[in-house]
Each structure stands twice: as structure tokens, then as C-alpha cells.
N, C-alpha and C positions, 0 to 999 in steps of 0.2 A: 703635489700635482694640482694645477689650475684644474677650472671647470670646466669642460669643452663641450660641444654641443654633439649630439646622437643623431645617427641617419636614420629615419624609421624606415621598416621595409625594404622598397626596391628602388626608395628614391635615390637618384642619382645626382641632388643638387648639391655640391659642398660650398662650405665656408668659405668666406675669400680666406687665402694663404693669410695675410696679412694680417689674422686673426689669432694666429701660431701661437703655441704657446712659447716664453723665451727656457722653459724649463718644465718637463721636458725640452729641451731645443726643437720646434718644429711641429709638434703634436695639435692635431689640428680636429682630431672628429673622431667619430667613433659609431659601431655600429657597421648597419648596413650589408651588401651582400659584397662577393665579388663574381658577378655576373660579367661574363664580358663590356656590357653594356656601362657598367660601374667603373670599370676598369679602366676602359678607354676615355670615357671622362675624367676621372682621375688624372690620369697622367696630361691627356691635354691641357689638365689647370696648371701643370707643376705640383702632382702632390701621388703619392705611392702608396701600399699597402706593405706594414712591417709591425706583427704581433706574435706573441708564442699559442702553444694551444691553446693553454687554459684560458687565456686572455678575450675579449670581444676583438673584433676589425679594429685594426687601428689606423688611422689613415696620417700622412708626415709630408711638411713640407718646410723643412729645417731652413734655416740664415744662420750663416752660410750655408752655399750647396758647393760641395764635391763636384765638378766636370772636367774632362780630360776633353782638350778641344785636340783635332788631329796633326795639326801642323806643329803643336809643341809634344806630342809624344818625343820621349827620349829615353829610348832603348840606350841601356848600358853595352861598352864594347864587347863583356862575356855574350851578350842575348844578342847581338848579331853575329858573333862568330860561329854559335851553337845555329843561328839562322842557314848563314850560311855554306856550313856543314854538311845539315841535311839529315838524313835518315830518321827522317819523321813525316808524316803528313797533316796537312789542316784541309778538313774539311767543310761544306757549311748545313746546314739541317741535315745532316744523312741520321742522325740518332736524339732527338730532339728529347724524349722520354729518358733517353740513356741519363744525356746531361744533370736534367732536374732530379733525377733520383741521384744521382752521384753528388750533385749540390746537397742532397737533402741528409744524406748521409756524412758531409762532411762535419767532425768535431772541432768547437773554434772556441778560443781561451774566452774563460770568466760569463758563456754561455750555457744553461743547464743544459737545454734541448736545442730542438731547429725550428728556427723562424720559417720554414719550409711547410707547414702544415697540409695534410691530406689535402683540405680544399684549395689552399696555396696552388699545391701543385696540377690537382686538376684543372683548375682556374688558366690556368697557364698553357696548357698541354689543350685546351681548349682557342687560347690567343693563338696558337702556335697550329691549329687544324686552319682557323682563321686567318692567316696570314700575318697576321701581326706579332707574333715572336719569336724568335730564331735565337742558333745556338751554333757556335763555333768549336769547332772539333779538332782535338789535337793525337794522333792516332802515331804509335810505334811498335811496328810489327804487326800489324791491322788490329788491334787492344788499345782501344781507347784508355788514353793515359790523363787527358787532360782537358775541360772544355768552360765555356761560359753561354751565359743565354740571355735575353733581355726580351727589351720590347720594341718597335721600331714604326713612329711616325714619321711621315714626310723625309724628311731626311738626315732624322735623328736617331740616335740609340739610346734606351735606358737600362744601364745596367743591372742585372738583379743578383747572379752570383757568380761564381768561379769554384771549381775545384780542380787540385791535381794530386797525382799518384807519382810522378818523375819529375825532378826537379827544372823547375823553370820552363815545363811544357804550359803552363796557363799563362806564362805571359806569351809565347809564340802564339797559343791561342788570338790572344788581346792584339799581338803584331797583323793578323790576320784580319781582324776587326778593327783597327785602326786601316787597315790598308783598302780596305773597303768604303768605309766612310769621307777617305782623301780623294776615292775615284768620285764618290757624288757630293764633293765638295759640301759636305759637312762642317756645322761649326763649330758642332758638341756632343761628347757622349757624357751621359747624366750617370756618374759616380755615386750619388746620394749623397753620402759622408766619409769626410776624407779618415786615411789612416796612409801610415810612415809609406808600405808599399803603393798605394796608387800613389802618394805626391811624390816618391824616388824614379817614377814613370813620366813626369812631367803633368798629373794634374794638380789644377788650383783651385782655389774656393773664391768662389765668388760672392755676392749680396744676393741676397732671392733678388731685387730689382732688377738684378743682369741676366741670372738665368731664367727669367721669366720673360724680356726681350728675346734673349736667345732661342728658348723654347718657340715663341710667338713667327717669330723669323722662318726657324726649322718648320714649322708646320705648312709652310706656307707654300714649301719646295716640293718638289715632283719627290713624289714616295721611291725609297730604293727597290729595285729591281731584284729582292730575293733570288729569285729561278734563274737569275741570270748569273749568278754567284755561285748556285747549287751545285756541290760535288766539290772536287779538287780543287784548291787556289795557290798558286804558287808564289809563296813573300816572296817581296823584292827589297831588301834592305842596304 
């Protein structure tokens, strides 16, 4: 591992991306808190928080980046049949704490623990009192079965995780969150790093130069209307 430079304190200045390590891919700083305040600069540069416990703040701003733009979302014919079936619901923040413990507890191959940590989670659960992060609900039988949660500038979404209990409820979740993002003409939601499931869904990777355009764009747009999405949303597929 390269040398990367440490955030003392509560300082909130990071490294330009550009800086990344190529190996780790993306690794960019270290250090630091995650204050709200940290957080949301963060991701306005193009760069996230993703560390285990034992570890210091790691901060990541990989090349390529993982984004699912919404106009190439592409639902398999099973996941809109199961759509439009039915006897499920998607909700949107009605359990926003539910989500992130349910992220936190999920087990994922060739990871000891969970990148989820205590402060992780409050940090988050905190964005989310703040209006800046939401979480998509996929509910059967009123038992939440399946959800995801992110961050949301301007008119963009960062995704942070996903779990499910019933198969194929976390991507009607995601159908749910794509269909929202196509109503505020959205040009990206930030994947992070790809794997086989998100790019079977239609996302691509890009160059940091593109998602960093894209980022700069998105920011620029009239912020999504959460409260106007809260509660019931009925996909249209």
C-alpha cells in the first residue's frame, strides 16, 4: 500500500481524487471524522467513506467508478414480471434505521465483518434526520423484506448498500429508486464499484474524469423532493 496523506481532526479538506492510489484502487486519505459536515464534502468531491472497525476512516475515490445512469437501467423480463404481479410494497423513508441495521447485519463472501460500523451507522442515521439520506423499502406482508439507502445531492443518488431476506425484493427496491431518479431527470446513481450484479442491471464504469463531470452537473440541479416521494410509490415498469 502507497502512502496517503491523514486528515487531522475535524478538518474537512481532502486530497484532490487525482491523487488515488492505482492500488489500493481509489484510496485516497485517511483519518478524520465523519461528522456530517465531513461527509457531505466528501461526497460533493467524488470521494466516500469505506473501512472495517479495526481500521482508521478510509476515504475512496476509485477509476473507474461503478454508476448506473437511469435511462440504461435494465430490468430482466423475471423482475418486471414479479413487478408487475404485485403483492409487495415499496416504500420510501418509512424505516430508515430499520435499513441500515439490516445492511449491517448482512454477511457478504471473503468479508470477515461489516464495513457498517457503529459510527458508520450513526453518521448516517444522522444524514438521514438531515435530509440528506434515504432509504428505499421493499415490504411483503407489511415485514420488511428488502431495502437500500444512500445519500442524495442535487439530483443525484450515492449508493451505500442493499440487503434482502426474499429473492429479488432489493432489486424492486432499486426499480423503485431508479423510478424516481427518471422523474428528476437524473443522470447517475454512484455504484462505487462494480460487481457481476449491479452491471447485469445495466450499470457501467466509467473514468473518475466522467464521473466527476457528472457528479459537477448533478449537483447543480434542483435537489429531489424526498417528502414528495414519502410513503407508497407505485412502479411502473
Amino acid at each position: 500500500m502507497g502512502k496517503i496523506p491523514t486528515l487531522m481532526g475535524t478538518s474537512i479538506k481532502f486530497p484532490e481524487t487525482s491523487q488515488a492510489l492505482e492500488d489500493p484502487n481509489g484510496l485516497l486519505a485517511a483519518g478524520g471524522t465523519l461528522s456530517k459536515e465531513t461527509l457531505l464534502s466528501a461526497y460533493q468531491s467524488g470521494i466516500f467513506p469505506w473501512f472495517e472497525e479495526s481500521s482508521p476512516i478510509l476515504w475512496w475515490s476509485p477509476n473507474p467508478r461503478c454508476i448506473l445512469q437511469p435511462e440504461g437501467f435494465a430490468p430482466s423480463k423475471s423482475l418486471k414480471r414479479k413487478a408487475r404481479k404485485g403483492g409487495f410494497e415499496i416504500r420510501i423513508d418509512s424505516c430508515f434505521e430499520e435499513v441500515i441495521d439490516s445492511c449491517k447485519r448482512v454477511h457478504r463472501k471473503k468479508q470477515r465483518g461489516t464495513w457498517i460500523t457503529n459510527g458508520m451507522r450513526d453518521a448516517y442515521i444522522e444524514l438521514h434526520h438531515s435530509g440528506f439520506a434515504h432509504s428505499i423499502e421493499c415490504f411483503t406482508n407489511s415485514h420488511l423484506v428488502a431495502g437500500l439507502y444512500g445519500v442524495s445531492l442535487g439530483n443525484l443518488f450515492f449508493g451505500e448498500s442493499m440487503f434482502q431476506r426474499e429473492t429479488d425484493c432489493s432489486k424492486l427496491a432499486l426499480v423503485g429508486l431508479v423510478q424516481i431518479m427518471k422523474e428528476n431527470k437524473s443522470k447517475m446513481i454512484d455504484c462505487q464499484v462494480s460487481n457481476p450484479h449491479l452491471l447485469s442491471l445495466g450499470a457501467t464504469e466509467v473514468t473518475r474524469e466522467k464521473f466527476l463531470d457528472l457528479l459537477s452537473k448533478g449537483l447543480l440541479e434542483k435537489p429531489i423532493d424526498w417528502k414528495k416521494h414519502s410513503g407508497k410509490l407505485k412502479l411502473e415498469l
